[in-house]
NUVO-471110 format. One line per 4 residues: number of its first residue (from 1); for each residue x, y, z of C-alpha. Coordinates in steps of 0.02 Angstrom, whole numbers, plus 50000, padded with zeros to 5 digits. Layout:
NUM	X,Y,Z ~ ...
REM end
This chain:
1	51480,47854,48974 ~ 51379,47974,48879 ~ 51209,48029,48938 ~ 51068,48048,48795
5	50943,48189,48814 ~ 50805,48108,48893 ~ 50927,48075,49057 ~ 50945,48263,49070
9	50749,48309,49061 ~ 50697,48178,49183 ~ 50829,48231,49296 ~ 50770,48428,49290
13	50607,48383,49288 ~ 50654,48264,49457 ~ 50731,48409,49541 ~ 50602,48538,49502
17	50488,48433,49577 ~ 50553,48384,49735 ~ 50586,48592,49744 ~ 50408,48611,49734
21	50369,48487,49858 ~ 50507,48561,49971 ~ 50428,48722,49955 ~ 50241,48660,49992
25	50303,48572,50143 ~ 50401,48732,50203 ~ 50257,48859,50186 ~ 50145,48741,50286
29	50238,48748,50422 ~ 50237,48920,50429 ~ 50145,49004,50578 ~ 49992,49118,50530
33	49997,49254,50676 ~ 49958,49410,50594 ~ 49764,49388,50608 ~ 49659,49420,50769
37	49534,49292,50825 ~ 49399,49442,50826 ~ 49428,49471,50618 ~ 49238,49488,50589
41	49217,49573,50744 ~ 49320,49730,50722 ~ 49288,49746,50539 ~ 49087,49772,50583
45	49181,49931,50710 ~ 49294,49971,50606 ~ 49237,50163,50565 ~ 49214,50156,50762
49	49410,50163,50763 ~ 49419,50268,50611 ~ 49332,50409,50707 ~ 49431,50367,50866
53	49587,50369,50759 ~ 49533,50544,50695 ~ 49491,50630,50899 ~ 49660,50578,50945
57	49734,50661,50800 ~ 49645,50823,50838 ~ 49673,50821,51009 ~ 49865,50776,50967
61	49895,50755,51174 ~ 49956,50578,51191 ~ 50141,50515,51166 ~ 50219,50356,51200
65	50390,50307,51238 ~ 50495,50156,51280 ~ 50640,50147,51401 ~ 50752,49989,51345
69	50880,50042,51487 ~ 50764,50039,51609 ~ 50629,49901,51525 ~ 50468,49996,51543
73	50338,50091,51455 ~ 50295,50275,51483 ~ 50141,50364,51429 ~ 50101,50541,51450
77	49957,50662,51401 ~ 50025,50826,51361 ~ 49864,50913,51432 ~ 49886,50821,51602
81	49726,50746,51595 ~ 49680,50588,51707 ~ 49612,50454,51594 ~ 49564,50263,51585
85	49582,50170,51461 ~ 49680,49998,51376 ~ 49843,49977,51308 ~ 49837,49831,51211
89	50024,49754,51149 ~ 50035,49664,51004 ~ 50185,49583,50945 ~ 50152,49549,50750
93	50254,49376,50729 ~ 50197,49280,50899 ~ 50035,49310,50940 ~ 50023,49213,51116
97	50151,49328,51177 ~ 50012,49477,51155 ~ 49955,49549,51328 ~ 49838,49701,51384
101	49894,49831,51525 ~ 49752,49949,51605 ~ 49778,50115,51545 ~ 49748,50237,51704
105	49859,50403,51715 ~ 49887,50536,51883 ~ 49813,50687,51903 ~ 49982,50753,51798
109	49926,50614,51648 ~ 50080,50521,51678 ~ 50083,50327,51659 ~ 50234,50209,51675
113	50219,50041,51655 ~ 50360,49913,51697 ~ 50395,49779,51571 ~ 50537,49663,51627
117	50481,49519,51521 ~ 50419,49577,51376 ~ 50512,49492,51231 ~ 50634,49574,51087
121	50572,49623,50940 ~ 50434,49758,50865 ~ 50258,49779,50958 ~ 50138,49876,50900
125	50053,49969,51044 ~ 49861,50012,51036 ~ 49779,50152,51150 ~ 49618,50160,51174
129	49539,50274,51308 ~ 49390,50378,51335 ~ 49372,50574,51404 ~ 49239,50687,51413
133	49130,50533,51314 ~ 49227,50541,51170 ~ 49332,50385,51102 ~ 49497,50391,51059
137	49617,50273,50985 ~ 49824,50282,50936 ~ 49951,50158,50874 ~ 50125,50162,50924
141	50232,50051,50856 ~ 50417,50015,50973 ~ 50557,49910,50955 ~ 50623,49807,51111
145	50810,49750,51125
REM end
């Protein structure tokens, strides 16, 4: 049997567009996690964070770590100050498994924070806490496995 010319463009043009269909029905089932429901919100206070951003560089006293081994977060303040503040964690692909942990250190600015359940993957951490009425803010970004 030989097959004329037409046969072969209706059969590409057939399978290019079931690709494109096949395409549109895989990138709408695609979950949409990497916006906050406060969008508008923190854009209006953005420059708020800017400027906190910018006292915790200067001040350069906060520092982050996290223990796999032991599953917990430790935070310290290399000028052993006692401060309050939020620790927000925000994992970047799932956003229902975000959570918020009070940030309050000891009189030797010394945090730790058990987290036996948090789930694998990268979290971005963000600090924000307050001292001598200034506001200061810090993102730490850590990898759970």
């Amino acid at each position: 049997m030989k097959l004329n010319w037409g046969f072969g463009i209706a059969t590409l043009y057939t399978a290019f567009a079931l690709g494109m269909i096949g395409m549109v029905v895989l990138a709408s089932r695609q979950k949409n996690d990497l916006v906050t429901d406060g969008y508008y919100e923190q854009a209006v206070h953005f420059q708020d964070k800017i400027n906190a951003e910018t006292n915790a560089l200067e001040a350069n006293n906060f520092d982050l770590k996290y223990l796999n081994d032991e599953r917990k977060a430790v935070v310290r303040f290399t000028d052993n100050i006692s401060v309050h503040g939020n620790l927000q964690f925000y994992k970047p692909d799932d956003a229902g498994k975000d959570f918020s942990v009070t940030l309050q250190t000891n009189n030797e600015g010394k945090q730790e924070i058990a987290l036996p359940q948090i789930a694998h993957g990268y979290w971005n951490v963000l600090a924000s806490w307050q001292n001598n009425s200034k506001e200061y803010f810090k993102e730490v970004r850590i990898y759970v496995h």
